[in-house]
DSSP file (Angstrom, degrees, kcal/mol; ACC not computed):
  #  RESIDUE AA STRUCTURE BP1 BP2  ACC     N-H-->O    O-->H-N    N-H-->O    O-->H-N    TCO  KAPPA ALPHA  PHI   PSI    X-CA   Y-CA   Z-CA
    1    1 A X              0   0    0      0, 0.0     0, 0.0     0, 0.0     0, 0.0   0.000 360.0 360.0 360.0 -40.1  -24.6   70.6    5.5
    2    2 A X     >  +     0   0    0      2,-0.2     4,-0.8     1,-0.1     5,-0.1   0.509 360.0  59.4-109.6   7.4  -22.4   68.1    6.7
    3    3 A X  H  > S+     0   0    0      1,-0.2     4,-2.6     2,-0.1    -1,-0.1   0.862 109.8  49.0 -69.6 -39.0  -24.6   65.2    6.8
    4    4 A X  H  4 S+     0   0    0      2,-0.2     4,-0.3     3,-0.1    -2,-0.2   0.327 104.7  53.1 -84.5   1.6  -25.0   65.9    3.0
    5    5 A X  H >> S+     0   0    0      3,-0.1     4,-1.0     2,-0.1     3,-0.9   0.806 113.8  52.5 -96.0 -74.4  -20.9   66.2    2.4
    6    6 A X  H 3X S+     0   0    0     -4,-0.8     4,-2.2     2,-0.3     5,-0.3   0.753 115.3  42.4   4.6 -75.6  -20.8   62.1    4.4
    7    7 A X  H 3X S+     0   0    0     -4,-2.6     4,-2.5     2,-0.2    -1,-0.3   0.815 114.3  40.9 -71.0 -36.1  -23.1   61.2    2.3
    8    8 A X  H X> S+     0   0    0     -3,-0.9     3,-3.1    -4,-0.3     4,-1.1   0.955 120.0  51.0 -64.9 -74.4  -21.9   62.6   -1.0
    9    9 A X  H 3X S+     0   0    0     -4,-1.0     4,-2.5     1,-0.4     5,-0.4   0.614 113.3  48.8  -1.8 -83.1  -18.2   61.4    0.4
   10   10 A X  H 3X S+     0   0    0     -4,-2.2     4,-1.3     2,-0.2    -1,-0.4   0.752 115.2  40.5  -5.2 -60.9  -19.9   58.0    1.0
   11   11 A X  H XX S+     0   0    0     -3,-3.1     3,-3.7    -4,-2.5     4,-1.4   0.904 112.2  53.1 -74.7 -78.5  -21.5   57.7   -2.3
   12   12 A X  H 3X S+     0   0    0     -4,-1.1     4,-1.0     1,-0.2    -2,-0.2   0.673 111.4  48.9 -12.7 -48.4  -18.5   59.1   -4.4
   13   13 A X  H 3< S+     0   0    0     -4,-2.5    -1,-0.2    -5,-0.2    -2,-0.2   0.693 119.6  38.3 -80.9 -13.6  -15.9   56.3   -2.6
   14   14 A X  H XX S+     0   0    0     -3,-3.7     4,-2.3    -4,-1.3     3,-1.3   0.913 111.4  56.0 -73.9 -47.6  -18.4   53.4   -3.3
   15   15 A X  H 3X S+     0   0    0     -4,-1.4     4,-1.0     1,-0.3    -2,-0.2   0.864 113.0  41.9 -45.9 -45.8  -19.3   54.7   -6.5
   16   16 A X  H 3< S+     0   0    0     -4,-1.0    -1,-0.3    -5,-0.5     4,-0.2   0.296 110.5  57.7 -95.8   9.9  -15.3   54.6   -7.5
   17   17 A X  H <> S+     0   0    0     -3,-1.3     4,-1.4    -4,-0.2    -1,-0.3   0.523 107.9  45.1 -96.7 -35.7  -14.8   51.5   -6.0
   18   18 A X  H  < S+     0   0    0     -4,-2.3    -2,-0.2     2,-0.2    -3,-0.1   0.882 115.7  42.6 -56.3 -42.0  -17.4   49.9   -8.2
   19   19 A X  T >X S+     0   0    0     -4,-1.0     4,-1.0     2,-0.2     3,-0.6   0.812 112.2  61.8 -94.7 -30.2  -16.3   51.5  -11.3
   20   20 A X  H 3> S+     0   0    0      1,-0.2     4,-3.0    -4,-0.2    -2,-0.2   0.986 115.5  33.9 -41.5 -73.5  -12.2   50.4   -9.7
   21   21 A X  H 3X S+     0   0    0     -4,-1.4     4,-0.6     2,-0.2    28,-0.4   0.358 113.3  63.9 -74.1   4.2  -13.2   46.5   -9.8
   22   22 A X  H <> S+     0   0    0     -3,-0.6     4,-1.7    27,-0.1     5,-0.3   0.694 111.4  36.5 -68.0-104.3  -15.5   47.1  -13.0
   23   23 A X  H  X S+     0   0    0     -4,-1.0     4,-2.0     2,-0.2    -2,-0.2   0.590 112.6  57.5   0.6 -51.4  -12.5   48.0  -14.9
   24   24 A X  H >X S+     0   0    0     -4,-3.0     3,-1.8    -5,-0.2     4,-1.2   0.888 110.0  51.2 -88.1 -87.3  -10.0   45.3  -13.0
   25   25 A X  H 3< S+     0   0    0     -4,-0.6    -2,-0.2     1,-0.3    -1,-0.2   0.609 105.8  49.7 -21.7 -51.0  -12.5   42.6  -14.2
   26   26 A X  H >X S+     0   0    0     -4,-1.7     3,-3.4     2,-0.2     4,-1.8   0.976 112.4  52.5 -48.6 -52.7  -12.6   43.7  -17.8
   27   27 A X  H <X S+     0   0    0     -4,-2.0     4,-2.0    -3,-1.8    -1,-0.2   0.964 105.9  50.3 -37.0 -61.5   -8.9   43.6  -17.6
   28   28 A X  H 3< S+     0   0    0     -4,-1.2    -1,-0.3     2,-0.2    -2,-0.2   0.279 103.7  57.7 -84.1  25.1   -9.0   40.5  -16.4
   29   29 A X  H X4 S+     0   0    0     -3,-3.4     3,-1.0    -4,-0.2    -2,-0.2   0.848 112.9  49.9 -67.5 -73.3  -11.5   39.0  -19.5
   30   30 A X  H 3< S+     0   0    0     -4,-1.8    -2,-0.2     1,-0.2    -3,-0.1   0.688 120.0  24.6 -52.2 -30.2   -8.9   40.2  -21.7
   31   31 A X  T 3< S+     0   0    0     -4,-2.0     2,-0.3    -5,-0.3    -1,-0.2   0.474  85.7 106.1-115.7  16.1   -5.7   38.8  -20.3
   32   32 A X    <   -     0   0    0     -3,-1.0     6,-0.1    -4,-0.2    -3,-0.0  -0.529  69.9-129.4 -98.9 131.0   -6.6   35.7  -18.4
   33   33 A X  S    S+     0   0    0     -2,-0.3     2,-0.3    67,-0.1    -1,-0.0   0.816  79.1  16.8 -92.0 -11.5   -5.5   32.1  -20.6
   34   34 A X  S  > S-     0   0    0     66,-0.1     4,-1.4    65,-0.0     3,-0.2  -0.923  82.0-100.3-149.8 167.0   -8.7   30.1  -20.5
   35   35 A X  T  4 S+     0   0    0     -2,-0.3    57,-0.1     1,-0.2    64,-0.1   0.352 108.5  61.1 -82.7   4.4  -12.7   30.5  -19.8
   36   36 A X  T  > S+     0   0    0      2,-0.1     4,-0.6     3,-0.1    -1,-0.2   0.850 114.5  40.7-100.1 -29.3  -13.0   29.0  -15.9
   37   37 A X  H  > S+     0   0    0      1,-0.2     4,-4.7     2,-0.2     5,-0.3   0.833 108.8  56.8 -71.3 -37.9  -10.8   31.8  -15.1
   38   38 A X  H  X S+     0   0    0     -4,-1.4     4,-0.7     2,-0.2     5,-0.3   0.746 111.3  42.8 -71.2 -44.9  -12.4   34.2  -17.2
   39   39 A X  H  > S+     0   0    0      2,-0.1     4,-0.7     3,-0.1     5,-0.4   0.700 111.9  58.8 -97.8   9.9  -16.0   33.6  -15.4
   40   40 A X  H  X>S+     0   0    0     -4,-0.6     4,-2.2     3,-0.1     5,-0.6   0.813 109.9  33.9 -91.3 -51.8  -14.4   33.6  -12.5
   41   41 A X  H  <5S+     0   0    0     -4,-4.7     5,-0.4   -13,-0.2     4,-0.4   0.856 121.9  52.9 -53.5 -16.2  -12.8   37.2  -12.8
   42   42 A X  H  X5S+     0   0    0     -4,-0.7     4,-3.6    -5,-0.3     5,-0.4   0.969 110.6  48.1 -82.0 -33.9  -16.0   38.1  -14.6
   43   43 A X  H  X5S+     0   0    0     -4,-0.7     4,-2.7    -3,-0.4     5,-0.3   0.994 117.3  33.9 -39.5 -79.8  -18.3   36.7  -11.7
   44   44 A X  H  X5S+     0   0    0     -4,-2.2     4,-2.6    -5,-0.4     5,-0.4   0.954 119.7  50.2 -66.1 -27.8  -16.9   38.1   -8.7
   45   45 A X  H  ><S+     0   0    0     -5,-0.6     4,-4.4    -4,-0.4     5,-0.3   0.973 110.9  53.8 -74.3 -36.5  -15.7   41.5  -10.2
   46   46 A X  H  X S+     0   0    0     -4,-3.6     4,-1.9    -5,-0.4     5,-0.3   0.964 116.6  31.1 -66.8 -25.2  -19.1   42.0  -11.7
   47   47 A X  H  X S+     0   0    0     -4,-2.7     4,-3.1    -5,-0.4    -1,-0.2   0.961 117.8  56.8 -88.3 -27.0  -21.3   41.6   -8.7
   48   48 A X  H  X S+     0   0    0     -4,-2.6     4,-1.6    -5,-0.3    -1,-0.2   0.919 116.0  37.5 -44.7 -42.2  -18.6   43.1   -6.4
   49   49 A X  H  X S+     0   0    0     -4,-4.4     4,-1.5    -5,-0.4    -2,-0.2   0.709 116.9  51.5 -77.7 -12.9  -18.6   46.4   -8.7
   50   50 A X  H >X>S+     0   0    0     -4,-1.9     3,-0.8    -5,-0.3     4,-0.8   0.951 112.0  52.3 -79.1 -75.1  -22.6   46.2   -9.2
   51   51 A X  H 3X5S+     0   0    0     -4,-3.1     4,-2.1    -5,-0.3    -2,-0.2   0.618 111.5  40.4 -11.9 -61.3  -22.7   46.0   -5.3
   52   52 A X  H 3X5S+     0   0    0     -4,-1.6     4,-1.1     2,-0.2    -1,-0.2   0.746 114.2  57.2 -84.1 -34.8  -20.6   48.9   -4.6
   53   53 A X  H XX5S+     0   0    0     -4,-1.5     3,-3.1    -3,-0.8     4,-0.7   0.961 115.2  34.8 -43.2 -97.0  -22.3   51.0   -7.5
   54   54 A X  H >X5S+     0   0    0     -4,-0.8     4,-3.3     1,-0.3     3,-0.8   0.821 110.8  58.9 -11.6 -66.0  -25.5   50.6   -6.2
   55   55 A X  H 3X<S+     0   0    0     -4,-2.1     4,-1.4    -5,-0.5    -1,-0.3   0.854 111.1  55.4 -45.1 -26.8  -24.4   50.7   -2.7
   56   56 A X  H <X S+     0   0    0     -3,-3.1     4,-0.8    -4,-1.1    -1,-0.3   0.864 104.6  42.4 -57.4 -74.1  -23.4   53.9   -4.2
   57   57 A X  H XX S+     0   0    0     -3,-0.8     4,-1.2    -4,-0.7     3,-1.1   0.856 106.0  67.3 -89.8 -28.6  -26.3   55.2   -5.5
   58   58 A X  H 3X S+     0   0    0     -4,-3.3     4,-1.2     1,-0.3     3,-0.3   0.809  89.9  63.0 -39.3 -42.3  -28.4   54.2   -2.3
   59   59 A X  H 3< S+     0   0    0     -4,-1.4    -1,-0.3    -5,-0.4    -2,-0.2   0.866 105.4  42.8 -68.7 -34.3  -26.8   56.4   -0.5
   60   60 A X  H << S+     0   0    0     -3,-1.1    -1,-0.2    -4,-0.8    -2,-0.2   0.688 106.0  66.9 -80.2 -11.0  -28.2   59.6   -2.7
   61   61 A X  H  < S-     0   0    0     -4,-1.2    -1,-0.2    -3,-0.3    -2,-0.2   0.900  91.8-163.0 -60.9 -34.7  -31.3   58.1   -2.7
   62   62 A X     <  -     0   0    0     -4,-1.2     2,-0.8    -3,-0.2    -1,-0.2  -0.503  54.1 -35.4  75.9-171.9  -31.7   58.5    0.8
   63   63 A X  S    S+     0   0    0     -2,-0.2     2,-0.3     4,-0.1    -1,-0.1  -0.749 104.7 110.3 -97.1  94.4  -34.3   56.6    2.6
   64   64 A X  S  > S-     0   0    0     -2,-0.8     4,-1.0     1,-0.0     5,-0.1  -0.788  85.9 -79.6-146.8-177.5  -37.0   56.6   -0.2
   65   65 A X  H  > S+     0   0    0     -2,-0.3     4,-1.9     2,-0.2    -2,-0.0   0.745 126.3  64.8 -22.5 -43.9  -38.9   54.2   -2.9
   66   66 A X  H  > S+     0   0    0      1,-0.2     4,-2.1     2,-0.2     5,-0.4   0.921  99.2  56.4 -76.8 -43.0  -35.7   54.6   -5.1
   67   67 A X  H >> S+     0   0    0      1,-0.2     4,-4.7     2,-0.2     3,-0.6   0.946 108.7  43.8 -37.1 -60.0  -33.8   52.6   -2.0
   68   68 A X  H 3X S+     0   0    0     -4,-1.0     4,-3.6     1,-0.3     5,-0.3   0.944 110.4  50.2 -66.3 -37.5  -35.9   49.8   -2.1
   69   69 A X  H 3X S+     0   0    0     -4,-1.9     4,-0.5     1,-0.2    -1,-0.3   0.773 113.5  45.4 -63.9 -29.2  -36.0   49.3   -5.4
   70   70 A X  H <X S+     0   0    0     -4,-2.1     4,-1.5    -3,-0.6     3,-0.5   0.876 110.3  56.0 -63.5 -56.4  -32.1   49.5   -5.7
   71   71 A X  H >X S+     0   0    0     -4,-4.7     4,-3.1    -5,-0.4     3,-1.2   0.928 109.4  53.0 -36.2 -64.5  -31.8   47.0   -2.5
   72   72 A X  H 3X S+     0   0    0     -4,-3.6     4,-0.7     2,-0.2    -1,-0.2   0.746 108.0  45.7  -5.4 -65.0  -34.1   44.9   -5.0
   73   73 A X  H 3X S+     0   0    0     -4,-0.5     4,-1.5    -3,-0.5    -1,-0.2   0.776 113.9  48.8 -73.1 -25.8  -31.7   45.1   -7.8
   74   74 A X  H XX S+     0   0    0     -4,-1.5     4,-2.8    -3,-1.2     3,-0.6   0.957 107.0  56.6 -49.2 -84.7  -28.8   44.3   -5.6
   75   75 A X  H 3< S+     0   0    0     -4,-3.1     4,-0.4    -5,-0.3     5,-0.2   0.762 105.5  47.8 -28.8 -47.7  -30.6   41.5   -4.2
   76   76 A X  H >X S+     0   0    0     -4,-0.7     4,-2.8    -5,-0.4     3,-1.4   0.935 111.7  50.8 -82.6 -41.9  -31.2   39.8   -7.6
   77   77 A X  H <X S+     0   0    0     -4,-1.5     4,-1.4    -3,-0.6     5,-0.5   0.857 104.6  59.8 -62.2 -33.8  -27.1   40.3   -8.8
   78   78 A X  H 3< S+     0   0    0     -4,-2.8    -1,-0.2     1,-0.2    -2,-0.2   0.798 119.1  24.6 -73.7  -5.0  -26.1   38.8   -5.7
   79   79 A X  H <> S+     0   0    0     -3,-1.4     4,-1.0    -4,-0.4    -2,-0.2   0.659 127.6  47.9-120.2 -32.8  -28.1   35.5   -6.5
   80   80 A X  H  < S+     0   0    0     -4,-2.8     4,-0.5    -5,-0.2     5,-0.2   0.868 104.0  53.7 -78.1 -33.0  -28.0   35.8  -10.1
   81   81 A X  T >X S+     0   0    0     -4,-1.4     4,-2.0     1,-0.2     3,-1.3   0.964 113.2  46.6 -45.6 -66.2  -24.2   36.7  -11.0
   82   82 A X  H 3> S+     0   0    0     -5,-0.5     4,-2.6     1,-0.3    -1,-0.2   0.667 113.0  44.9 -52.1 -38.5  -23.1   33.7   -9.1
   83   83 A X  H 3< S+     0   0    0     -4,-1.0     4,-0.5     2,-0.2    -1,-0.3   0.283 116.0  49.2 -96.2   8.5  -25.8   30.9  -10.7
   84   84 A X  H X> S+     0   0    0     -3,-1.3     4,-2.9    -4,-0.5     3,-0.6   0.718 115.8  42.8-106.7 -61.3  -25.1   32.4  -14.4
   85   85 A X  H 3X S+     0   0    0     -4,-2.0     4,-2.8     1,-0.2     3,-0.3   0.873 119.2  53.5 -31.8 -61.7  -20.9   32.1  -13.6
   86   86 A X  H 3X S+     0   0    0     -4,-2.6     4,-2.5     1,-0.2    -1,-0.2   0.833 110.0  39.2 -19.2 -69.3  -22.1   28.8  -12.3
   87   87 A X  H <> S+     0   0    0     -3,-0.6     4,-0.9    -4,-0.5    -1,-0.2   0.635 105.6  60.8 -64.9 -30.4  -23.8   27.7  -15.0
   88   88 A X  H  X S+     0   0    0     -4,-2.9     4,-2.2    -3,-0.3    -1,-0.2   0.776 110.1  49.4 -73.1 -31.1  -21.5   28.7  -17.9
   89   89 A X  H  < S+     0   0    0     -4,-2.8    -2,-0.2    -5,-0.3     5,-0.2   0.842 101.2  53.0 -89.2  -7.9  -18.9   26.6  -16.3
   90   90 A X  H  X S+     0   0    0     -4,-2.5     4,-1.5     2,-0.2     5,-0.5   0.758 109.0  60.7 -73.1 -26.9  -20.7   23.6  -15.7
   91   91 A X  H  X S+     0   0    0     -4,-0.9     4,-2.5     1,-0.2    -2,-0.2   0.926 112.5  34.4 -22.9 -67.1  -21.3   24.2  -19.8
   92   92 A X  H  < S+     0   0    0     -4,-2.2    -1,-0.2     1,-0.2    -2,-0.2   0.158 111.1  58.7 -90.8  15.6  -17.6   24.1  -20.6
   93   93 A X  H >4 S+     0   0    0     -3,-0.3     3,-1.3     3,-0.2    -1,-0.2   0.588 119.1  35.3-118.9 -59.2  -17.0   21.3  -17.9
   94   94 A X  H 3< S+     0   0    0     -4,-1.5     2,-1.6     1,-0.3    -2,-0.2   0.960 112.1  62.9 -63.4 -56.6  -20.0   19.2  -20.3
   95   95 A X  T 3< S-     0   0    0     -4,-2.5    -1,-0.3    -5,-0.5    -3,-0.1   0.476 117.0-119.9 -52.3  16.1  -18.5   20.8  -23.5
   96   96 A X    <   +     0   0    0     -2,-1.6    -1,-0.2    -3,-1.3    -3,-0.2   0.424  55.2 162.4  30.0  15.8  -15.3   19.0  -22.7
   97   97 A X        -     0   0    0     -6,-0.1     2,-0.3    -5,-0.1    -1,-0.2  -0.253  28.8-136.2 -68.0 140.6  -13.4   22.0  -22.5
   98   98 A X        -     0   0    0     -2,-0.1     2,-0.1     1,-0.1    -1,-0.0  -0.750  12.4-124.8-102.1 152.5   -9.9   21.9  -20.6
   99   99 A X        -     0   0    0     -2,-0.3     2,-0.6     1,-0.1    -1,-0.1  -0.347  34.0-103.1 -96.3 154.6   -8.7   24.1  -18.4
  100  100 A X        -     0   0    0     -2,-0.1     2,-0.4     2,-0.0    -1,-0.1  -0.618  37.6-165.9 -70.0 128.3   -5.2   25.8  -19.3
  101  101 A X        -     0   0    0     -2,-0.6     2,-0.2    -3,-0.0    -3,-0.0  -0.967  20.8-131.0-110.6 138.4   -2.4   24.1  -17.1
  102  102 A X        -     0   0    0     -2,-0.4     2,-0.3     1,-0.0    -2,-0.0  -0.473  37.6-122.5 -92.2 131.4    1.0   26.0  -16.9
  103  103 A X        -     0   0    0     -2,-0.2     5,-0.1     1,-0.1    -1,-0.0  -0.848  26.3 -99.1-105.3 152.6    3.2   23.1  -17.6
  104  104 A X        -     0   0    0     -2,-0.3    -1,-0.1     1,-0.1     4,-0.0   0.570  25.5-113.1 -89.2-149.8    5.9   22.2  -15.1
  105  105 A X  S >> S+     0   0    0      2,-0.1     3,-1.0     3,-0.1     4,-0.9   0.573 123.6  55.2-124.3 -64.3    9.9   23.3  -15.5
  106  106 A X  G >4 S+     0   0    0      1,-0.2     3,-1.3     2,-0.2     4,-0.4   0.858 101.7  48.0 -16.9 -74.8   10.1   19.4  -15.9
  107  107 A X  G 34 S+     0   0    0      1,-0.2    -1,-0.2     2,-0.2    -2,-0.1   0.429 108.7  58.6 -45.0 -40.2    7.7   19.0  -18.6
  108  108 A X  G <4 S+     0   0    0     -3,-1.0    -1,-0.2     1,-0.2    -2,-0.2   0.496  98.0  57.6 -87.8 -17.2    9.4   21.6  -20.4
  109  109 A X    <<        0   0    0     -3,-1.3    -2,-0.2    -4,-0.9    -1,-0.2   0.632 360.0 360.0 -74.3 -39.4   12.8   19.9  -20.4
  110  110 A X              0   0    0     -4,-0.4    -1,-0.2    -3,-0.0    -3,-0.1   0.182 360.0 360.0 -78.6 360.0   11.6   17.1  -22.1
């Protein structure tokens, strides 16, 4: 009985931590001034919130099939998230795109 409250307890605060840092990525698609900052918040928030999900749902799995097969999935966002983020900015880095720079107090005077 209270192994099973833990666990639920466990899962529930991973689960809403996932879904926290889902959410705070999205945010930060939408309000974020240019695209290396936008795959970066989309990078790290997605595989952090995938992580925690999962981590999440492992824990109701128990020790079963369904485990591995989540470890699995896990496994594959933690290498894949990172080399797609990768790869979209070495895109816009080719594509000539420039990155937004906040221009100085100087700059502005001018």
């Amino acid at each position: 009985m209270v192994e099973s409250l833990a666990i639920n307890i466990l899962s529930w605060i991973s689960i809403s931590a996932g879904i926290f840092f889902i959410i705070v990525g999205g945010i930060g698609l939408l309000r974020l001034p240019d695209i290396f900052t936008r795959i970066h918040a989309a990078g790290i928030t997605d595989t952090l919130g995938a992580g925690f999900i999962i981590l999440g749902l492992m824990f109701q799995a128990g020790l079963s099939f369904a485990t591995l097969k989540l470890a699995l999935v896990m496994l594959f966002i933690i290498f894949t998230s990172p080399t797609a983020s990768h790869a979209l900015a070495h895109a816009a880095k080719l594509g000539r795109v420039t990155p937004f720079l906040k221009a100085s107090k100087e700059e502005t005077k001018q």
